[in-house]
KEKE-412546 format. One record per atom (N, C-alpha, C): x, y, z. Coordinates in steps of 0.1 Angstrom, whole numbers, plus 2048, in hexadecimal, padded with zeros to 3 digits. Example, Ala and Ser with C-alpha at 12.3 -4.5 7.8 and 13.67 -1.06 7.14 Angstrom:
8847C784E/87B7D384E/8847DF84E/8807EA847/8897F5847/88180084F/
***
This chain:
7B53EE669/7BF3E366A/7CD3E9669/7D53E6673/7E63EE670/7EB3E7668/7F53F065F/7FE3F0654/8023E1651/80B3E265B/80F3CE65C/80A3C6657/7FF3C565C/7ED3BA65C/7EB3BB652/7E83C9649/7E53CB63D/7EE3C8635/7F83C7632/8023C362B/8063B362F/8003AC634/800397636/7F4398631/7EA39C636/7DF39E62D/7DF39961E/7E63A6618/7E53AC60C/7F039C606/7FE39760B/7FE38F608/7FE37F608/7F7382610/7E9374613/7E3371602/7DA37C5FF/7CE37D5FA/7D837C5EB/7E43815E7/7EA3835DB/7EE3735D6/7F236F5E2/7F83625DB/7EC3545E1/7E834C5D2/7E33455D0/7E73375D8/7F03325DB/7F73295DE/7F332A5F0/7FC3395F5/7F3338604/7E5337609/7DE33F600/7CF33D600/7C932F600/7CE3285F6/7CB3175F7/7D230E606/7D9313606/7E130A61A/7DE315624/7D6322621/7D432662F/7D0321639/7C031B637/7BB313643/7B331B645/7AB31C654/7A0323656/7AB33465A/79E33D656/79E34E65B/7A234D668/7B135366A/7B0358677/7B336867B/7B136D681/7B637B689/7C237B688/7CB387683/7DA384688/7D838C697/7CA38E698/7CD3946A7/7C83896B5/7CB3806AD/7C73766B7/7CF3776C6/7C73766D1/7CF3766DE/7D43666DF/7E23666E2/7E935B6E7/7F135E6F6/7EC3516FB/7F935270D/80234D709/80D358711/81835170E/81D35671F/82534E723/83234F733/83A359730/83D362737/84A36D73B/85136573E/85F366738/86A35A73E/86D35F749/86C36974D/87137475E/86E36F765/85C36E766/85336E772/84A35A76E/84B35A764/842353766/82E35575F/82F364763/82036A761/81E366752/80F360752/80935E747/804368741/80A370733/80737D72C/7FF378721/7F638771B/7F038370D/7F838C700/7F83866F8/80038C6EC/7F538F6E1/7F839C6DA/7F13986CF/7F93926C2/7F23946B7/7FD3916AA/80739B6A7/8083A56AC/8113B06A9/81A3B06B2/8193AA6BD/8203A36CB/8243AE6D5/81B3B46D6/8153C06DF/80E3BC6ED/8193B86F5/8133B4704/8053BE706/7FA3B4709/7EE3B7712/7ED3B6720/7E43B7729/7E23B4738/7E43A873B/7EF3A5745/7ED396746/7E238F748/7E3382746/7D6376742/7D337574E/7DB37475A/7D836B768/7DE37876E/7DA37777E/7E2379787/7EC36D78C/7F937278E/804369793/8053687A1/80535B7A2/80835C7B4/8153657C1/8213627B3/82A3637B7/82D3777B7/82637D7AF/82038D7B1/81F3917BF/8163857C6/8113887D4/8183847E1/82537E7D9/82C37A7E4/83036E7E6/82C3637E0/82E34F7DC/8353517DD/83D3477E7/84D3467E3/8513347DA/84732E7DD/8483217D8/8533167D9/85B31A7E8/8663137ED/8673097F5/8583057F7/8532F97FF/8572FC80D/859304813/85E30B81E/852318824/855321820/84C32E825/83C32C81F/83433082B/82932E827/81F33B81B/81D333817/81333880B/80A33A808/801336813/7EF338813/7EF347810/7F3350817/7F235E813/7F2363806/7FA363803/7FF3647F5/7F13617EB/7F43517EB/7EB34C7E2/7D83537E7/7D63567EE/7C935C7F1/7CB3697F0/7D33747EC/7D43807EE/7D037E7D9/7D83727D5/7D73767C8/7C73717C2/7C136C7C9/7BA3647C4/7A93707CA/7AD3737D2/7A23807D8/7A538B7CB/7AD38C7C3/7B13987BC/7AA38F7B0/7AE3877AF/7A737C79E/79737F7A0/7923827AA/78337D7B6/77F38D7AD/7853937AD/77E3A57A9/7823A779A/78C3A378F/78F3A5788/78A39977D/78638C781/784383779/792379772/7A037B777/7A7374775/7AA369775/7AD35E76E/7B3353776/7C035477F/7C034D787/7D535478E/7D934278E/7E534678B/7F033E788/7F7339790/7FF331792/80A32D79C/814320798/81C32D795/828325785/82B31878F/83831078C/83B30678E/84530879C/8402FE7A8/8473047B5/8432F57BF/8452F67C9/8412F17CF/83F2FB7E4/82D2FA7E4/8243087EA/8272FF7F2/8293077FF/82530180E/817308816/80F30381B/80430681E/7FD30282C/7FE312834/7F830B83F/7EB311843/7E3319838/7D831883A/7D131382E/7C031782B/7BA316822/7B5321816/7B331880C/7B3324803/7A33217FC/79A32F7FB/7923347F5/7933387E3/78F32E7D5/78A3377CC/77C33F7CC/7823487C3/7763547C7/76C34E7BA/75D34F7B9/75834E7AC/7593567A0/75D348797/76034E78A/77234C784/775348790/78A348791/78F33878E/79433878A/79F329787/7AA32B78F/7B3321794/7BD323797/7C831878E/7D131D788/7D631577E/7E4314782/7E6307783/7F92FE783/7FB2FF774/8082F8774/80F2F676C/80A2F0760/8042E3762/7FD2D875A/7F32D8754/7F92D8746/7EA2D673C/7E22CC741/7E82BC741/7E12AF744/7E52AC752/7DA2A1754/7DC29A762/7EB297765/7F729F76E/802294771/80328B77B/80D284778/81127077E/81927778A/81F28678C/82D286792/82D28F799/8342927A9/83129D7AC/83C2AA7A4/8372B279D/8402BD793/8382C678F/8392D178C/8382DE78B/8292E0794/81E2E5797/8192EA79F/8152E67AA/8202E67B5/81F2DB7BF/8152E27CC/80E2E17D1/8082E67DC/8082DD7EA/8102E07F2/80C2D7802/8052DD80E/7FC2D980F/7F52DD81B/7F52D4824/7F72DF833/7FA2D483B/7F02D7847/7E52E1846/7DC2E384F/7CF2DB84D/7CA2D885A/7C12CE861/7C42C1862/7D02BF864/7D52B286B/7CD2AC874/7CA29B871/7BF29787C/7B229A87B/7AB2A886D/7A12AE874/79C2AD865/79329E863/789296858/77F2A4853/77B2AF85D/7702B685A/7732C585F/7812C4858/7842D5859/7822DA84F/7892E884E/7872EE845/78F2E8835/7862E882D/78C2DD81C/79E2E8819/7A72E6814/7B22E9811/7AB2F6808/7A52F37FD/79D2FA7F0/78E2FC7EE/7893077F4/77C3077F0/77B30D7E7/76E30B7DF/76D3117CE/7613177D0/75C3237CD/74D3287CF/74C3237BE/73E3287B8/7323277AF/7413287A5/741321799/74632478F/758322790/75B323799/7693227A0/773314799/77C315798/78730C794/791309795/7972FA795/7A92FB799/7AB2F278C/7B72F5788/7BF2EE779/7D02EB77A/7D42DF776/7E12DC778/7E82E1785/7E12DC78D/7E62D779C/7EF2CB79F/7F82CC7A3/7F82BE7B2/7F62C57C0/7F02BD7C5/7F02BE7D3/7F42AF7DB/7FE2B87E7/8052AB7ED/8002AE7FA/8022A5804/8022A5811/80E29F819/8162AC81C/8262A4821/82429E82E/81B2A0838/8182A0843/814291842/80A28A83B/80427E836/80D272839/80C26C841/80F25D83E/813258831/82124E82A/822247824/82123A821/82023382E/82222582D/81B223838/81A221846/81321C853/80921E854/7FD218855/7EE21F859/7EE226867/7E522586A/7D8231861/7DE23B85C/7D9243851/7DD24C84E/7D4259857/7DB264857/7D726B858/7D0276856/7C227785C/7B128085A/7B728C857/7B2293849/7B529D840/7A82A583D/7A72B183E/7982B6838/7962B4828/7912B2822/78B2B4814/7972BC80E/79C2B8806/7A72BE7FA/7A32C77F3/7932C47E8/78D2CE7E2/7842CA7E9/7792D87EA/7682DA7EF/7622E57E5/7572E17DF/7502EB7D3/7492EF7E1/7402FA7DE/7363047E1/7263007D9/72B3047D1/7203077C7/71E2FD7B4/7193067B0/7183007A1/720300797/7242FC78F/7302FC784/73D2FD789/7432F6797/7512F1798/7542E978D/7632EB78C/76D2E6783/77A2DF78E/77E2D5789/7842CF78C/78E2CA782/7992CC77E/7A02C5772/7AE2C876F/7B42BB769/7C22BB766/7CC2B9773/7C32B4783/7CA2B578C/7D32A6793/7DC2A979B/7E329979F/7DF29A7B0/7D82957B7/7D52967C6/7DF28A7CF/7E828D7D8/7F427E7DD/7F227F7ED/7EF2727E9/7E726D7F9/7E1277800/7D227E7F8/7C9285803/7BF28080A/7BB28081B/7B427A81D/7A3278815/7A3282814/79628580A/79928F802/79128D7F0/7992907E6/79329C7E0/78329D7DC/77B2A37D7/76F2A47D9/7692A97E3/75D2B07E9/7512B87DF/74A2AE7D9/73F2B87D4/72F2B67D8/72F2B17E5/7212AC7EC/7212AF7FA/7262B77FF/7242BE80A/71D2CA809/71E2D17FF/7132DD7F8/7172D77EA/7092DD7E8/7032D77D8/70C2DB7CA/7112D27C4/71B2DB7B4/7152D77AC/7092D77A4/7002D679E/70E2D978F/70B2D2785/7122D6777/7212D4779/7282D1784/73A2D1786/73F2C677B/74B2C977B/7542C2770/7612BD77B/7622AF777/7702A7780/7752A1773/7812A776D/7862A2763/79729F764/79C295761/7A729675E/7B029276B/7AD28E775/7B228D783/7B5281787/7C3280789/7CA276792/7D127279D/7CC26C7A7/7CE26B7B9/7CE25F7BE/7D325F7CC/7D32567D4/7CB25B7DE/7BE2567DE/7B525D7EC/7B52537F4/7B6259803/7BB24880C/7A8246816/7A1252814/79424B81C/78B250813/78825B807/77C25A800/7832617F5/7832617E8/7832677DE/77D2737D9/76E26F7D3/76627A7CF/7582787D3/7532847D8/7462817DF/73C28D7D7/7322887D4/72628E7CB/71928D7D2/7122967D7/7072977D7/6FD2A47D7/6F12A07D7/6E82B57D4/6E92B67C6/6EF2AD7BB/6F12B77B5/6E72B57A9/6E02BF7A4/6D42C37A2/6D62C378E/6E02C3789/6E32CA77D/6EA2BA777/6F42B976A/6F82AF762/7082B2767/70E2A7772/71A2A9775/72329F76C/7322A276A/73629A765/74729676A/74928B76E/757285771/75E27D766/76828175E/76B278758/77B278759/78126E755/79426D755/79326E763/79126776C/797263776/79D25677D/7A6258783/7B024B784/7B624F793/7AE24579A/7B12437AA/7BB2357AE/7C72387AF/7D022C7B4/7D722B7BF/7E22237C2/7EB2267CA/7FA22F7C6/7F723C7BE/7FF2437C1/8062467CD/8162437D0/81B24A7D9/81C2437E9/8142327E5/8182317F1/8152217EC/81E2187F3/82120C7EE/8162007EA/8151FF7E0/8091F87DD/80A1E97E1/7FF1DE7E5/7FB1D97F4/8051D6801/80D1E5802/80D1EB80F/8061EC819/8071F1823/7FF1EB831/7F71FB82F/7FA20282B/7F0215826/7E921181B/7EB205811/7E3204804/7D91FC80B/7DC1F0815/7D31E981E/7C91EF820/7CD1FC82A/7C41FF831/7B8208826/7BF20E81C/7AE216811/7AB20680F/7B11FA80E/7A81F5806/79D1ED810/79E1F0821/7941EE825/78B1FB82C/792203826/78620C82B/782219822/78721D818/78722780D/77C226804/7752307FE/76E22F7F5/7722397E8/7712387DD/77623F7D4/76A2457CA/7602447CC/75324D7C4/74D2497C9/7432537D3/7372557DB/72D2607D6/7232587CC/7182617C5/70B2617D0/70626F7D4/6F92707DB/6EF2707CE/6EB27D7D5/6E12837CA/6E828A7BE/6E52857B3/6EB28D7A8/6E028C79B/6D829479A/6D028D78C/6DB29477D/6DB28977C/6E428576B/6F6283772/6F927E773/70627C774/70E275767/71827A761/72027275B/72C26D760/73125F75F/73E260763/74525475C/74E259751/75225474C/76325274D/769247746/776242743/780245755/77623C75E/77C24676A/781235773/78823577D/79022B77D/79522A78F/795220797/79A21F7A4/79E2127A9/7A92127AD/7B12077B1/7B12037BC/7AD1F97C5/7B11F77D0/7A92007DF/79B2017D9/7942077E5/7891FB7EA/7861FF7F7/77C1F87F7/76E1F67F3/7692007ED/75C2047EA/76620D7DC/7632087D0/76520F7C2/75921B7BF/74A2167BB/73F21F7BD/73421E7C9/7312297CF/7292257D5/71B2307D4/70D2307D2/7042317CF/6FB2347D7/6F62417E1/6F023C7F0/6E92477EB/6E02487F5/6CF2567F7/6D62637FB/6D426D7F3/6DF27A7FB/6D62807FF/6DB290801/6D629480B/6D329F803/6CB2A17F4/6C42AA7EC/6CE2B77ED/6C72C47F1/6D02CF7EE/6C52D87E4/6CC2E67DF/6C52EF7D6/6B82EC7DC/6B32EB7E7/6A32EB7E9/69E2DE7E5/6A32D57DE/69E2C87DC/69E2C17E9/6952B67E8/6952B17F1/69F29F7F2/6A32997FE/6AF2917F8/6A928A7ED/6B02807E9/6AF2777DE/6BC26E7DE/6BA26A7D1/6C325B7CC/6CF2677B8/6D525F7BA/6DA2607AF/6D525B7A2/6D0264798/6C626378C/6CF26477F/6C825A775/6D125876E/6DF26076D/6E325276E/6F2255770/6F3248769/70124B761/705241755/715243758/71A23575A/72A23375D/73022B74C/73722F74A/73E22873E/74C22473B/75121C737/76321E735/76621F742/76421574D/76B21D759/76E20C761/776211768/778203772/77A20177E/7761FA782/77E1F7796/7871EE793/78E1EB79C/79A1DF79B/79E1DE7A8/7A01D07AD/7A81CD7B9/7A11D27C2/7901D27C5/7871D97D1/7831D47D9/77D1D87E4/7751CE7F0/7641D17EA/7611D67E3/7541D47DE/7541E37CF/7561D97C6/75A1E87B9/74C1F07BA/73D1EA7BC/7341F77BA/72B1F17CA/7231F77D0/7191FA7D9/7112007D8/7051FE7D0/6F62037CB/6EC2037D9/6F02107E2/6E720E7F0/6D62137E8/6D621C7DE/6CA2207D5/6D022B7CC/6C42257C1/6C82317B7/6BC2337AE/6B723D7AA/6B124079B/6B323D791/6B823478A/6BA23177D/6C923177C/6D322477B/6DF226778/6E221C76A/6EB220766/6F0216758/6FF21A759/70420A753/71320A75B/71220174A/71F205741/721200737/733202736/7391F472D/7421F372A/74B1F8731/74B1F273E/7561F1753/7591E2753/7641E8759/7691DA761/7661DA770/7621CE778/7631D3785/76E1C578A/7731C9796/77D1BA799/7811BE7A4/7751B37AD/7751B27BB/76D1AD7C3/7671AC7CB/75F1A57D2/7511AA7CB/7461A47D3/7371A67C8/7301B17CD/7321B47BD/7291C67BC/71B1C37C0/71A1CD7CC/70F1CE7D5/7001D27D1/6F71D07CD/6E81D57C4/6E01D47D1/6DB1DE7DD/6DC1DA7EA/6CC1DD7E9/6C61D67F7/6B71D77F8/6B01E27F5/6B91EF7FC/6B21F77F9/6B01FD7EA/6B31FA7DF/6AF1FF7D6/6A61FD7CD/6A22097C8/69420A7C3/69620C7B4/69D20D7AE/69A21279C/6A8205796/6A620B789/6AC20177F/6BB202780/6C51F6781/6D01F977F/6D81EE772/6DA1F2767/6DD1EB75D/6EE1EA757/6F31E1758/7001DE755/6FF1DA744/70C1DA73D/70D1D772D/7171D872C/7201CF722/72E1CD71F/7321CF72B/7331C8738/73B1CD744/7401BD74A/7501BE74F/7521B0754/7521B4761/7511A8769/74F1A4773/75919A778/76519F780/774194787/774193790/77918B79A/77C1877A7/78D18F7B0/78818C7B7/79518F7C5/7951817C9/79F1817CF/7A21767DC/7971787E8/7911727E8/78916E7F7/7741747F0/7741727E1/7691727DC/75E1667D8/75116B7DF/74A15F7D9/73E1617CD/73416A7CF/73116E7C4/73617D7C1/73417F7B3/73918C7AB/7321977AA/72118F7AD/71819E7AC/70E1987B6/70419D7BF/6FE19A7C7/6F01A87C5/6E71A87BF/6E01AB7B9/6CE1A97BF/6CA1B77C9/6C01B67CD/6B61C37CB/6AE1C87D7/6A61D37D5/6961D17CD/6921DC7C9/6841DB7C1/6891E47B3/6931E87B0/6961ED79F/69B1DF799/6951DF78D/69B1D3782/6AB1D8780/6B21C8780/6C11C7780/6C31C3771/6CB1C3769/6CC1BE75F/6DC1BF755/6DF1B5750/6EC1B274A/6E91AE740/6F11B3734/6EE1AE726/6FD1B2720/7041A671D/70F1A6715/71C1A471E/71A1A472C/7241A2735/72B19473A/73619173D/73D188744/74218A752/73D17C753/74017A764/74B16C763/75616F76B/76416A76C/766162777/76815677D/77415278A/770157792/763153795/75C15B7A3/75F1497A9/75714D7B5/7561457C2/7621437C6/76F1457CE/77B1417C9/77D13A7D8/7721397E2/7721347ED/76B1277EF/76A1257DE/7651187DD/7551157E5/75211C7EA/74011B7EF/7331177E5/7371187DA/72D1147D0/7211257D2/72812D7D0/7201397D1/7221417C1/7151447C0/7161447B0/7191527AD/71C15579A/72415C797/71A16A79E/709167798/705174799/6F716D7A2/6F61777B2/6ED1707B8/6E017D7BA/6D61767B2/6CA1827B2/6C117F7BA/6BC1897C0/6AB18C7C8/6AB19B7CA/6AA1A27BA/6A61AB7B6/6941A97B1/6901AE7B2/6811AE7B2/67F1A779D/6891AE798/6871AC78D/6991AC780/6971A377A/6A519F774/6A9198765/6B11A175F/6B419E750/6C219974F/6C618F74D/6D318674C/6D318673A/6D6186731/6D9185723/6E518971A/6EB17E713/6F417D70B/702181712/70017B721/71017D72A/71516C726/71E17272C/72A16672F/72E16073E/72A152741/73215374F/73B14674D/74A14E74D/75414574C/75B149746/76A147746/771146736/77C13C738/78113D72C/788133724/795131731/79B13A734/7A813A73C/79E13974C/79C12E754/79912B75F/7A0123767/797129776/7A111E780/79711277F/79610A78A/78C0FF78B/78110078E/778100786/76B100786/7660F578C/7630E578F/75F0E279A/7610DF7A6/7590E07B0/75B0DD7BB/7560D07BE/7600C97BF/7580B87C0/7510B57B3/7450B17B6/73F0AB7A8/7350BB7A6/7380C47AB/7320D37A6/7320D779E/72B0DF78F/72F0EC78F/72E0FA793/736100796/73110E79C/72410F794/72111B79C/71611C79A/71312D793/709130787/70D13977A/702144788/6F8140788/6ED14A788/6E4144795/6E014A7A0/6D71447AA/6CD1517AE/6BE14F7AD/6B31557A9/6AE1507B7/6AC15A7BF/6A715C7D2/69715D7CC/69015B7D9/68215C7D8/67D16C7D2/6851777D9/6811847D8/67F1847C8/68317F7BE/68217F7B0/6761817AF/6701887A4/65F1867A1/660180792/66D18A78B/66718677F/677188779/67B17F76D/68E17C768/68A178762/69317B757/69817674A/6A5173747/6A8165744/6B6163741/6B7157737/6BB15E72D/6BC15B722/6CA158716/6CD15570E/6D4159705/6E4158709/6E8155718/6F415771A/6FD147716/708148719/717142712/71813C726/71312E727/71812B736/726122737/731120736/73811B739/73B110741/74310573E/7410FC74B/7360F074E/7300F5748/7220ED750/7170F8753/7090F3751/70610075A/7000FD764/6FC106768/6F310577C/6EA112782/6E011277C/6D811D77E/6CE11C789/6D1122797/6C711C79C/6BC1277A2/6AF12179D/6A51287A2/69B1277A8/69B12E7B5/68F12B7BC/6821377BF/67F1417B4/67914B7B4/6691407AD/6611467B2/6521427AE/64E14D7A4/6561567A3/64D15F79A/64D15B78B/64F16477F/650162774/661162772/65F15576E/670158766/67114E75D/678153752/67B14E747/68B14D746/68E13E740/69D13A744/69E130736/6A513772A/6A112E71B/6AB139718/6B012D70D/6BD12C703/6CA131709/6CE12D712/6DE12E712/6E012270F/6ED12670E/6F7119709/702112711/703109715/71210171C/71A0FE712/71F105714/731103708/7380F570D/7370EB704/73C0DF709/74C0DE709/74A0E66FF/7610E3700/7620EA70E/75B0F0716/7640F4725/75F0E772E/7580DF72D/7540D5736/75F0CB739/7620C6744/76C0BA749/76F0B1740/7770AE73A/7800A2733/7750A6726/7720B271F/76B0B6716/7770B570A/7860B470A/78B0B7700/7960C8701/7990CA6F4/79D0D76F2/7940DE6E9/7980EE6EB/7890F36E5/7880F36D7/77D0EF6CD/7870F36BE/7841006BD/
***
């Protein structure tokens, strides 16, 4: 131990008073990053404050000028080929990159901006790429091999449309390779497509922390063989006028999470505004030697759609559970083709303008809701009910359809209608729920079904009074 050390040491241990507020043992040789105020370069220090090897390779070493002017692809790939042999992360202080090619991480490399957390703004690690204009299926801006990573990014697209449709066809922003991509802390503004991890398989990747305006697909998952996980994400109309005639157009033609194959997916506290399709659920195209498949348990939580042309689309899946979501928009799709369970809890269910029912609920996997509310559906007045099933099989319990703050519930001498049960039904249960209004269940399934103890809340019925 040097002299120094030994002498904090020695009066560490002497006085009783420090010893009680130390806290836990640490190294005074602990490595800390700290910035060169010169360069920028991320250095390691020890406790005796004895510069070590730098932490990262710096972009700007290789030549970055970060003037939003001179191009930088070089640069930034000269340093990142050098991270590729040494195991670096490389850096690229606060600038704004112009970019007219694409850039390769090597496995095992991060590329790190400025930002600890997700930013709202474009500031400190600005990146614009402006190659593959027009060209949906060029080469991605960022490919990541096996292990590979980007951290506190923005990426812009100056070339991109603001306001007028169509926007203009962009290759993939990020594209993984392989297994254990990272994704995190990043801001994406108006890319046509955002995050690519189902064109080759990313089995185990991490999407954390990321906030964008993607104008035709967000994030796409499939192959992937391992426990992926998406969480903190928030898809809006950053950066371009919200219902503008550019917000128009994602919101009839955009999708914002497209899961293939993924066995185990998590995706939590994650969020999209104004797409047309919020989740969508389809048969991928396997990968790692598997053969295709569906998306296997996978569990969405804390997350929401809002203002959508269809917040989820269940084309098939292996086992999904959707807990404590909002969805708000026209009716979440549970489509023929699907074969396994998909179960909703604590989840509400809102309307758009031009909605008639809220969930439309089919296939051969049992559907089921327990604890959820359904809101101000039919709004086209058709008498089309909140939730319409010919799912082979169906659990309705302890929901709500209705609440207190409504528009007009009948249509003539109507009440909308709560629940309508198609022949495809074999076998339902609906039970235990809170109906509003009146109720109107209507069933024309032959199979088994059981339809006991809900209740009509009489203070919401016509000339019923105020509620006590």
């Amino acid at each position: 131990m040097a002299p120094s050390v030994a002498r904090n040491e020695a009066r560490w241990s002497a006085d009783p008073d420090k010893r009680a507020h130390r806290g836990p043992s640490v190294s005074p040789w602990v490595i800390m990053a700290v910035a060169c105020a010169s360069c920028g370069r991320v250095q390691c220090q020890t406790g005796e404050g004895d510069p070590a090897r730098p932490l990262s390779v710096n972009v700007r070493d290789f030549g970055a000028k970060g003037d939003g002017a001179a191009d930088d692809t070089g640069a930034f790939q000269a340093a990142l080929d050098q991270a590729g042999r040494t195991g670096d992360p490389v850096y690229a202080p606060g600038g704004r990159y112009r970019f007219a090619g694409h850039l390769r991480v090597p496995s095992g490399v991060t590329l790190i901006g400025t930002w600890q957390g997700p930013p709202a703004r474009e500031t400190g690690t600005v990146l614009e790429p402006t190659e593959g204009r027009g060209e949906a299926d060029g080469s991605p801006f960022i490919t990541l091999e096996g292990a590979a990573g980007v951290r506190g990014l923005v990426v812009t697209y100056p070339e991109q449309v603001t306001a007028e449709p169509p926007p203009v066809p962009y290759p993939w922003t990020i594209r993984g390779l392989a297994q254990d991509c990272q994704v995190r802390d990043c801001l994406l503004v108006r890319p046509y497509q955002a995050i690519d991890f189902g064109t080759y398989p990313c089995s185990r990747h991490t999407i954390s922390n990321v906030y964008g305006s993607p104008l035709r697909r967000g994030i796409y998952v499939d192959g992937s063989t391992d426990v992926g996980r998406i969480t903190n994400v928030h898809f809006s109309t950053f950066f371009f006028p919200f219902e503008g005639p550019l917000d128009q157009w994602t919101l009839a033609n955009a999708e914002a999470f497209i899961i293939g194959r993924a066995d185990w997916e998590w995706i939590t506290n994650c969020f999209a505004l104004g797409y047309h399709v919020g989740f969508r659920f389809t048969r991928g195209s396997g990968g790692n030697g598997k053969p295709p498949g569906v998306a296997s348990y996978v569990a969405i939580d804390h997350s929401g759609i809002d203002l959508s042309g269809t917040p989820m689309v269940v084309e098939d899946c292996g086992g999904l559970t959707v807990t404590q979501s909002v969805f708000k928009g026209r009716a979440v799709e549970i489509r023929d083709s699907n074969t396994s369970p998909v179960k909703f809890a604590q989840c509400w269910f809102s309307p758009v303008p031009g909605t008639e029912s809220l969930v439309q609920a089919a296939g051969q996997g049992r559907v089921s809701f327990v604890d959820c509310t359904f809101e101000f559906w039919d709004t086209l007045g058709s008498l089309a009910p909140a939730l319409k099933a010919g799912c082979v099989s169906l659990l309705v319990q302890g929901c709500e359809f209705g609440t207190r703050n409504r528009p007009a519930f009948l249509i003539g001498n109507q009440v909308k209608r709560q629940i309508e049960l198609t022949p495809e039904v074999r076998s339902a249960v609906v039970s235990g729920n809170r109906l509003r209004y009146g109720e109107s269940i209507t069933n024309a399934s032959a199979g088994k079904v059981e339809i006991s103890g809900n209740v009509v809340d009489e203070s919401d019925l016509p000339d019923a009074g105020p509620e006590p």
